[in-house]
N, C-alpha and C positions, 0 to 999 in steps of 0.2 A: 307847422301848426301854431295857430295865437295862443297866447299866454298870459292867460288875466289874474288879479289878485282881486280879492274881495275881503277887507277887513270886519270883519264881525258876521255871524252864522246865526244874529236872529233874524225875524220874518221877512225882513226886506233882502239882508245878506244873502238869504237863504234861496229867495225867491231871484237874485241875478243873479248867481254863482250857475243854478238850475239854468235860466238861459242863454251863459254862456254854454254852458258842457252842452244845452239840446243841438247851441250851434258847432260842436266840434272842437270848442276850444279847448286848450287845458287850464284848468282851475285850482286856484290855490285859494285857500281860505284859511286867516289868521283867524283866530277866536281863543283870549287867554283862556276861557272857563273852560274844562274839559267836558263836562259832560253837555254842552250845550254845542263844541264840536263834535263830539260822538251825532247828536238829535243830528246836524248838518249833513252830516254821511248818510244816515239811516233815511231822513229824508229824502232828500236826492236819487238815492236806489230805489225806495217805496215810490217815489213819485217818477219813474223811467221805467219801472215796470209794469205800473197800472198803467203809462201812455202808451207802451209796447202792445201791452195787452187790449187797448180799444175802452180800456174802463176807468180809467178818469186822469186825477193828479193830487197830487201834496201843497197843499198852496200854507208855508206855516205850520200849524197844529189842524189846521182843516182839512180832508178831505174831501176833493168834489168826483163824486162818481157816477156813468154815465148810467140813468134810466133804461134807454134801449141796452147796451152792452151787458149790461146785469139779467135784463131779463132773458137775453141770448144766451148766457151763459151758463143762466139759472136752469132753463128750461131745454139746453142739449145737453144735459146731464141728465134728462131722465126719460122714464118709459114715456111715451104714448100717452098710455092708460091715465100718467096722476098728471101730467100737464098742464088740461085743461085747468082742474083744480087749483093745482100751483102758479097758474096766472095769476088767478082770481087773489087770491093771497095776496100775491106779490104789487099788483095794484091796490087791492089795500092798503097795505103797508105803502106804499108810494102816497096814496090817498092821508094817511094820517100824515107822512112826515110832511106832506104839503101845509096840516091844520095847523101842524108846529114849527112852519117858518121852515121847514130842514132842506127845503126843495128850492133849488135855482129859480129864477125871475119868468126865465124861459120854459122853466119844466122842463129841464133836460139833464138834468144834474142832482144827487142828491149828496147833502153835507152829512160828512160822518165828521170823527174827530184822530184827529193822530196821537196814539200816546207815547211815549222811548219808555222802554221796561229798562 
């Protein structure tokens, strides 16, 4: 197995530590602040499990999540009956975040934001 270091755990560190570990590497990341390697960990998990899951990634403090995979998700969770309904909704809501910038270039992606409690 490769074995990479990656000195600092803000957005850029964050974002090729993430690429090496997608490729199998093992990652090490130096970061003196502690709570800003803690966000590095939490990241990293949050963002392999939304890719695991088909619904998006952690790019930094952003979220980008997938339109279709939300609505798939949204909508085999429930009956039949409110469905239809709950589409309808749920492109609304897709509909506004589009008014407010929140929606990818391509409409396939919508930006949430990442917080570390």
């Amino acid at each position: 197995m490769t074995a990479v270091g990656v000195i600092g755990a803000g957005t850029m560190g964050v974002g090729i530590a993430y690429v090496f570990a997608a490729a199998d590497c093992e990652v090490f990341v130096v970061e003196p602040d502690p709570g800003r390697a803690r966000g590095c960990v939490e990241a990293s998990a949050a963002s392999g499990a939304l890719t695991e899951a088909g619904l998006g990634h952690v790019a930094g403090d952003v979220v980008w999540l997938s339109v279709e995979g939300l609505r798939a998700a949204v909508l085999s969770a429930l009956e039949a009956s409110s469905a239809e309904r709950t589409a309808a909704s749920f492109d609304g809501m897709v509909s506004y975040a589009r008014s407010r910038g929140w929606v990818s270039l391509d409409g396939e992606r919508l930006q949430a934001h990442f917080v570390y409690a």
